[in-house]
C-alpha positions as CSV (number, residue, x, y, z in Angstrom):
1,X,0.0,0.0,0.0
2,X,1.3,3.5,-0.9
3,X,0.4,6.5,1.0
4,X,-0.2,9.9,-0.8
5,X,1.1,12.5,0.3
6,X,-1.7,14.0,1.9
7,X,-2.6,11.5,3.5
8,X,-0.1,11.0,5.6
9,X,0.1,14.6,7.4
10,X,-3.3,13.7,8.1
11,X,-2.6,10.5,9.7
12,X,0.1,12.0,12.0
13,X,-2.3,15.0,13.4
14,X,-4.8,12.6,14.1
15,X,-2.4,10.3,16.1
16,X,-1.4,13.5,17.3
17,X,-4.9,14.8,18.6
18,X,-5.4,11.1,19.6
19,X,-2.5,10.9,22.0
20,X,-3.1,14.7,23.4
21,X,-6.9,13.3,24.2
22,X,-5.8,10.3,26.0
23,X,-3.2,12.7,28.2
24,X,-5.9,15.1,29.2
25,X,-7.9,12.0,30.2
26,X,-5.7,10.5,32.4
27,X,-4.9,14.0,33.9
28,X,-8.8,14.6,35.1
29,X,-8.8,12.3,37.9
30,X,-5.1,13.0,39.1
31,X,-6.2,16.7,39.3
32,X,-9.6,16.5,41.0
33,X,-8.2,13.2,44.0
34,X,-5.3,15.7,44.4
35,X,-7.7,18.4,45.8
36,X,-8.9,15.9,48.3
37,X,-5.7,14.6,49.6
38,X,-5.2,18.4,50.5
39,X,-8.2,19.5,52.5
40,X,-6.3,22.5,54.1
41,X,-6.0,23.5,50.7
42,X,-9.8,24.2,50.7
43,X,-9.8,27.6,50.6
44,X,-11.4,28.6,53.7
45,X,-9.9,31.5,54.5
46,X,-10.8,34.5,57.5
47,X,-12.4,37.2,54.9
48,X,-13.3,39.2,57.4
49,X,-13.2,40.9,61.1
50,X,-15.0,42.9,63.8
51,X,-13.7,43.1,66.7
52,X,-15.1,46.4,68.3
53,X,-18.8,46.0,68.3
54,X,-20.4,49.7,67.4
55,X,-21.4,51.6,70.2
56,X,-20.4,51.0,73.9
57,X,-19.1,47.7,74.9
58,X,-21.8,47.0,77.6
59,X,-21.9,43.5,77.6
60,X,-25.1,42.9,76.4
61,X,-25.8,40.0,74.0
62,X,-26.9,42.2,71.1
63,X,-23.2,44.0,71.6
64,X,-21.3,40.5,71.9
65,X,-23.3,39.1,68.9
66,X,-21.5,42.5,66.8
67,X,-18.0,41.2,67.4
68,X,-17.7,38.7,65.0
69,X,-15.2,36.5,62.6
70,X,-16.2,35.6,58.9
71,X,-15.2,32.4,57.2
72,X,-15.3,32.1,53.5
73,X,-15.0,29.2,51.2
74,X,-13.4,30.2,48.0
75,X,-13.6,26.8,46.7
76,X,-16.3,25.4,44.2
77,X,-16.9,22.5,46.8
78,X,-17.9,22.4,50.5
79,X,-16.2,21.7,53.1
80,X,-16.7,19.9,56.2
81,X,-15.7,22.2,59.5
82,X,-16.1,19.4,62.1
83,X,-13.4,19.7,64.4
84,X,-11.9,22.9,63.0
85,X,-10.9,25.6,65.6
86,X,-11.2,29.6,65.7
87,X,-8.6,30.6,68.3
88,X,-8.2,34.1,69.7
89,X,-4.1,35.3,71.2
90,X,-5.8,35.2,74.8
91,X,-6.5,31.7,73.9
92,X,-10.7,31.9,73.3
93,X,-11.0,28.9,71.7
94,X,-14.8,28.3,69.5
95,X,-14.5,24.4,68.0
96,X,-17.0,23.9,64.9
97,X,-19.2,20.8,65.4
98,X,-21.1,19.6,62.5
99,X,-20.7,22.3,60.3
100,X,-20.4,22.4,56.6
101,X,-19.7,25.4,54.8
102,X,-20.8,25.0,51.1
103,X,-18.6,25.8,48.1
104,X,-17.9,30.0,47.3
105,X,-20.4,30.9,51.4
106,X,-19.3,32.4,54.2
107,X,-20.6,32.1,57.7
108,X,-20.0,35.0,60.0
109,X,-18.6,33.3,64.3
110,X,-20.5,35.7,66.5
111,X,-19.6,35.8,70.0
112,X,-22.8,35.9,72.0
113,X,-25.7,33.7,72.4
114,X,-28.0,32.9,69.2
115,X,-29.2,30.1,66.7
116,X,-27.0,28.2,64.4
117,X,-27.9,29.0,60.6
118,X,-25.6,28.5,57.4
119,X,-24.9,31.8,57.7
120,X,-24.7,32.4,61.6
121,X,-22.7,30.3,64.0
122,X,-23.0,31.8,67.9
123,X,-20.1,31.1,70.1
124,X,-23.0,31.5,73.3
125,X,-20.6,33.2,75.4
126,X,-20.9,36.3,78.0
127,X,-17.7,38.2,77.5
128,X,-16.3,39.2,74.5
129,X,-13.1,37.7,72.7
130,X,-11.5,39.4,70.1
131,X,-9.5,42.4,71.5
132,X,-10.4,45.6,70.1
133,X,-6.9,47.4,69.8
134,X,-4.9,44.3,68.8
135,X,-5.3,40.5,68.6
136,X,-5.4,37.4,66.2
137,X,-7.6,35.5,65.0
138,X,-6.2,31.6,63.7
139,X,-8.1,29.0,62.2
140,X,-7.1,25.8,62.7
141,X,-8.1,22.7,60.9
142,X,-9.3,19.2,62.3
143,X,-5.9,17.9,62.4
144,X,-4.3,21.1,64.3
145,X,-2.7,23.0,61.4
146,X,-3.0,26.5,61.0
147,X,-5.4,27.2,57.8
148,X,-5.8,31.0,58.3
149,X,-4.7,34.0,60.6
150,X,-6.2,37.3,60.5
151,X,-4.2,40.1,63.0
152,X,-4.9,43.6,63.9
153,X,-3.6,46.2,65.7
154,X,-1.3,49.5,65.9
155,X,-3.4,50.7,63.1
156,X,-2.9,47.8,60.3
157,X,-4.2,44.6,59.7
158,X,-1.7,41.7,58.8
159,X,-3.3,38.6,57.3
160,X,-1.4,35.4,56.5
161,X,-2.5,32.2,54.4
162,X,-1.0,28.9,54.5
């Protein structure tokens, strides 16, 4: 059999394409289990702080429930909180139990008493946490390692991802 010579570029892009196709394939999977090896990896970040409730701090649960922390998931999947810490410098410690954060949400930690939603998590406590003038917050996964840290104080904030 003789091949023109047309037919032979032909033949070699379509091996070509083939070959690139079965790559890509194989590549999916790798990429997508790789994500859930790495589960601190999940984007959950600290996206946002209040730490001086408006107005006088007077102790009441309306003025605890304004200091706050706000978790966001950046990711496209959820991600499962249980065991997860939120730590304060003086060494306030809130542990999530049976909390899921969904993929690209955010769930604001308030201090004082309340009911749990997906958007609200209450930390039912009587005295505040976060410092006003200077303090971090760290968020720690299940297994103890530092996700997220949010710090403020001597008029900047510093924030530092893992």
């Amino acid at each position: 059999m003789t091949l023109s010579a047309s037919s032979t570029p032909r033949r070699i892009a379509a091996t070509v394409l083939t070959a690139g196709a079965l790559v890509s394939a194989a590549a999916l999977p790798a990429s997508a289990h790789d994500h859930d090896r790495h589960p601190s990896r999940a984007q959950v970040v600290i996206s946002d702080v209040r730490a001086d409730s408006p107005g006088r701090d007077d102790g009441s649960n309306r003025s605890l429930n304004a200091e706050w922390v706000e978790l966001t998931n950046r990711g496209r999947h959820a991600v499962n909180l249980d065991g997860w810490t939120l730590r304060s410098s003086d060494g306030h410690r809130y542990r999530f139990d049976d909390v899921r954060l969904a993929g690209r949400a955010t769930v604001r930690v308030h201090t004082g008493h309340g009911r749990d939603t997906r958007t609200d998590l209450y930390q039912d406590r009587r005295d505040y946490v976060w410092d006003n003038y200077t303090d971090t917050a760290t968020l720690r996964d299940s297994r103890g390692r530092t996700v997220d840290t949010e710090s403020w104080g001597r008029g900047h904030r510093h924030h530092h991802r893992r």
